[in-house]
C-alpha positions as CSV (number, residue, x, y, z in Angstrom):
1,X,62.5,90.6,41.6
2,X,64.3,87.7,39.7
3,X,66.4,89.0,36.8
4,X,68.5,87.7,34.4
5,X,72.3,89.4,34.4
6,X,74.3,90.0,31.9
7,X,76.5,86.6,30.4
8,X,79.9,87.6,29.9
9,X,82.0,84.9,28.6
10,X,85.8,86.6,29.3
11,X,87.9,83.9,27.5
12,X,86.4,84.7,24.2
13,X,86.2,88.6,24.3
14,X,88.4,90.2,22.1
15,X,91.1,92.9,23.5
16,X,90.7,96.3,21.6
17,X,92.5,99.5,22.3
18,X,90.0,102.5,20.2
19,X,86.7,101.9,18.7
20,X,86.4,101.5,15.2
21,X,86.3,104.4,13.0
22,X,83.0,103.9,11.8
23,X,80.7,103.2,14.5
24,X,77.2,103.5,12.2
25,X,75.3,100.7,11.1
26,X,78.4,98.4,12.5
27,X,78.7,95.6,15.0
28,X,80.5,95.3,18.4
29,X,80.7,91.2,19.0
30,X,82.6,90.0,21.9
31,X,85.1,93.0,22.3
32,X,87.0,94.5,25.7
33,X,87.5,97.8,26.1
34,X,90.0,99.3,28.6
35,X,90.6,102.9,29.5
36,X,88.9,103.7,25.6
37,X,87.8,107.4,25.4
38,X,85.8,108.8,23.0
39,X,84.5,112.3,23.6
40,X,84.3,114.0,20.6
41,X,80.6,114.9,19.6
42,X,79.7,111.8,16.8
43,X,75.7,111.2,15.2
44,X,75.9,107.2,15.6
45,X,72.9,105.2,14.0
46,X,71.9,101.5,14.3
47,X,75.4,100.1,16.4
48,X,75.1,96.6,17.5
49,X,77.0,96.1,21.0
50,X,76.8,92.1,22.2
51,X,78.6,90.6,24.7
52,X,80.9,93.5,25.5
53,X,82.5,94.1,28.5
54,X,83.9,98.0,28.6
55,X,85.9,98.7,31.4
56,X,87.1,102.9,32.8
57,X,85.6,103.8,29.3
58,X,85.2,107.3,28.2
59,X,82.0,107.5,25.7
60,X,80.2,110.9,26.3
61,X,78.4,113.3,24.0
62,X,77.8,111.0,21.8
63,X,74.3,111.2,19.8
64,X,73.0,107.5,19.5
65,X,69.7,107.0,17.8
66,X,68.1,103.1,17.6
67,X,71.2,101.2,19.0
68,X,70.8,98.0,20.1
69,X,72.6,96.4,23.7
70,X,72.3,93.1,25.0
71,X,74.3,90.9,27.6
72,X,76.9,93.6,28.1
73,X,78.7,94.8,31.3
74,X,79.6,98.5,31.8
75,X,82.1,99.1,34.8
76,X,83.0,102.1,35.9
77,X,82.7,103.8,32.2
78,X,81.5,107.8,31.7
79,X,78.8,107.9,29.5
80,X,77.8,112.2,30.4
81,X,75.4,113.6,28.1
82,X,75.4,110.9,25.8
83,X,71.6,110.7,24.0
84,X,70.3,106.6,23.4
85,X,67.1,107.8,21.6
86,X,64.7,105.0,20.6
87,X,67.3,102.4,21.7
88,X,66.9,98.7,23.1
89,X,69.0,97.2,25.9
90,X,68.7,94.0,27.2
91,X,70.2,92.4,30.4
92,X,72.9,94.9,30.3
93,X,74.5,96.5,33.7
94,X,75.6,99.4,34.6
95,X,78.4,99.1,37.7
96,X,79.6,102.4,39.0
97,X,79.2,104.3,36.2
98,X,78.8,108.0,35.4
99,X,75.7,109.0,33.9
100,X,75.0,112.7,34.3
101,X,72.7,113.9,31.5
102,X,71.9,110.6,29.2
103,X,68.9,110.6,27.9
104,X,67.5,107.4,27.2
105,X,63.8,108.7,26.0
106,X,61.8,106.2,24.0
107,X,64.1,103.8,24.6
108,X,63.2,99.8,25.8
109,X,65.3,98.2,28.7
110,X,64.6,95.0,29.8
111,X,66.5,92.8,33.0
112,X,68.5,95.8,33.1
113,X,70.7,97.0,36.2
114,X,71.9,100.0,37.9
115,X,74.3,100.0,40.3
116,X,76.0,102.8,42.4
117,X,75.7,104.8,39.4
118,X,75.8,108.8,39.1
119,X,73.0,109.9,36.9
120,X,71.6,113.0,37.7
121,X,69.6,114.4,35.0
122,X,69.1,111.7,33.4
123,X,65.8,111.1,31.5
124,X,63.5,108.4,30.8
125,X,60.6,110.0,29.6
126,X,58.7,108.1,27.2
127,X,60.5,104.6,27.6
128,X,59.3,101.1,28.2
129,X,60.9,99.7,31.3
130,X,60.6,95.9,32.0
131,X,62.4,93.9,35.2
132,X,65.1,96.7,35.4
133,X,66.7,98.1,39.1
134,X,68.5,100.5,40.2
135,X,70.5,100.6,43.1
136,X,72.1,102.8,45.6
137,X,72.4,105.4,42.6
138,X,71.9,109.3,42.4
139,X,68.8,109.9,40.3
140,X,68.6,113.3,41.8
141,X,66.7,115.8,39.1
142,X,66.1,112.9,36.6
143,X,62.8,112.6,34.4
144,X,60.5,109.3,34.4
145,X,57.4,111.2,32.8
146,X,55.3,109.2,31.0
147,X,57.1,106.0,31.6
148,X,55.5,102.5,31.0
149,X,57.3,99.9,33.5
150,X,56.5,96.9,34.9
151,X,58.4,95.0,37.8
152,X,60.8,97.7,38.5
153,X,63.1,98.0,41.8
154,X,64.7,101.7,43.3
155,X,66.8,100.7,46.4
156,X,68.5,103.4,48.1
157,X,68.6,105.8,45.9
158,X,69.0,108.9,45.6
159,X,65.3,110.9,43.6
160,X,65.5,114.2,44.9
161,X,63.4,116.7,42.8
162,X,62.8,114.0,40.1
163,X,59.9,113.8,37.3
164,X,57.0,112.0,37.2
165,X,54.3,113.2,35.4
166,X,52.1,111.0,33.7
167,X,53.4,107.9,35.4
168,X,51.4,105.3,37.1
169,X,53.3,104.6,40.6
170,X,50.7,101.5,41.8
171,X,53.1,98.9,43.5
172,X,56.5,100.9,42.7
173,X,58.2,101.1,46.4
174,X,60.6,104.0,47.0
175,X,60.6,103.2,50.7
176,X,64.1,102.7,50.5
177,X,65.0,105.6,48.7
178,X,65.7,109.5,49.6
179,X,64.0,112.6,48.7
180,X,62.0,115.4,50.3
181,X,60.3,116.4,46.7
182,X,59.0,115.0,43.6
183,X,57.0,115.9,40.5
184,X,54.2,113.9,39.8
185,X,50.7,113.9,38.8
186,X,48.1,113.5,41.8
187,X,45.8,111.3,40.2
188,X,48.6,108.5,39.2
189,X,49.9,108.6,43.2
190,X,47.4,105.4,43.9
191,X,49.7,102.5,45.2
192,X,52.8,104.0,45.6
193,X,54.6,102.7,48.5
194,X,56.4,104.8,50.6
195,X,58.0,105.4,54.2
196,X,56.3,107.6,57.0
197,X,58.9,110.8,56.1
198,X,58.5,110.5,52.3
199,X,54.4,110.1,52.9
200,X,54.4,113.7,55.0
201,X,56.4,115.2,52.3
202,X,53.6,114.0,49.1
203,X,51.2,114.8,51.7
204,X,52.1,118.6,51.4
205,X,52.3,118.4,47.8
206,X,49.1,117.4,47.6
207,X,48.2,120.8,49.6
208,X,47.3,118.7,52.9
209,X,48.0,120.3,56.4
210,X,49.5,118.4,58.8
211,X,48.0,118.7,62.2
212,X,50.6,117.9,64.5
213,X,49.4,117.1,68.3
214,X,50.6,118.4,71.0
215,X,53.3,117.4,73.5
216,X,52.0,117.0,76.8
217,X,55.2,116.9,78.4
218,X,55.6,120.4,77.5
């Protein structure tokens, strides 16, 4: 899947030190940020971030509602139980970050990228997903019900136990990826393209019995 990364232009990006004290209705343009922490619960409403590079950056339990992202990379930053309600990101990645508990319903992401994150919990329920990946992260527990995605990627992660109900899987492959069981809704399983282990254990969510033969070198 060809995607378009995030541009980060480092000679222009600004040094900064805290966020600004007002983070509603403001703009974030070309800005560093470098062991930053913001943890205290905030309601945050219609924050630009472009071109921003935040680096071992605290910025959890925040409450975001219809903030936009774009060509922005986020390495190694905490963003726990942080909610990104009804927001927009484009070509943004996420590199080693912690993710526990976001919650990006209704939300649009498009040439987005996950990579070696931890995001258990996490929920996409409801969002629009468009030429995003994720890879080698733990989605384990995580919601994609009623998801609308096109030309999405899982490789080698970790889904154990996640959500998909009301999800069309036709032509997503989780071959790759690990988990013994998942929530989904039998009558969207059509396409989905899995490995011999993963298809014995939807097999037996679907109420099948497998038959094993016997060994005749016994």
């Amino acid at each position: 899947m060809k995607r378009n990364h995030p541009i980060l232009i480092k000679d222009k990006l600004e040094d900064k030190t805290c966020f600004p004290e007002y983070l509603s209705n403001n703009t974030l343009d070309n800005l560093q940020f470098l062991y930053v922490t913001k943890e205290d619960t905030t309601q945050i409403n219609r924050l630009i971030i472009d071109k921003n590079h935040w680096q071992k950056t605290t910025f959890s339990n925040q409450q975001c509602e219809a903030i936009e992202i774009s060509d922005t990379i986020f390495d190694s930053c905490d963003f726990s139980n942080t909610e990104w309600i009804d927001s927009s990101f484009h070509r943004v990645l996420f590199k080693n970050c912690r993710l526990t508990g976001v919650n990006f319903a209704d939300s649009y992401l498009s040439h987005c990228e996950f990579k070696q994150c931890t995001m258990p919990y996490t929920s996409f329920n409801f969002a629009k997903i468009r030429y995003t990946g994720w890879l080698s992260s733990d989605l384990s527990l995580s919601e994609f019900s009623d998801l609308d995605w096109k030309h999405c990627e899982f490789n080698d992660c970790h889904l154990e136990k996640s959500t998909w109900l009301n999800t069309t899987f036709s032509g997503l492959n989780l071959s790759s990826c690990h988990f013994e069981q998942l929530y989904f809704s039998p009558d969207k399983i059509q396409g989905l393209i899995v490995n011999m282990d993963q298809m014995i254990s939807i097999g037996l969510a679907l109420g099948m019995v497998i038959d094993e033969p016997l060994d005749s070198s016994k």
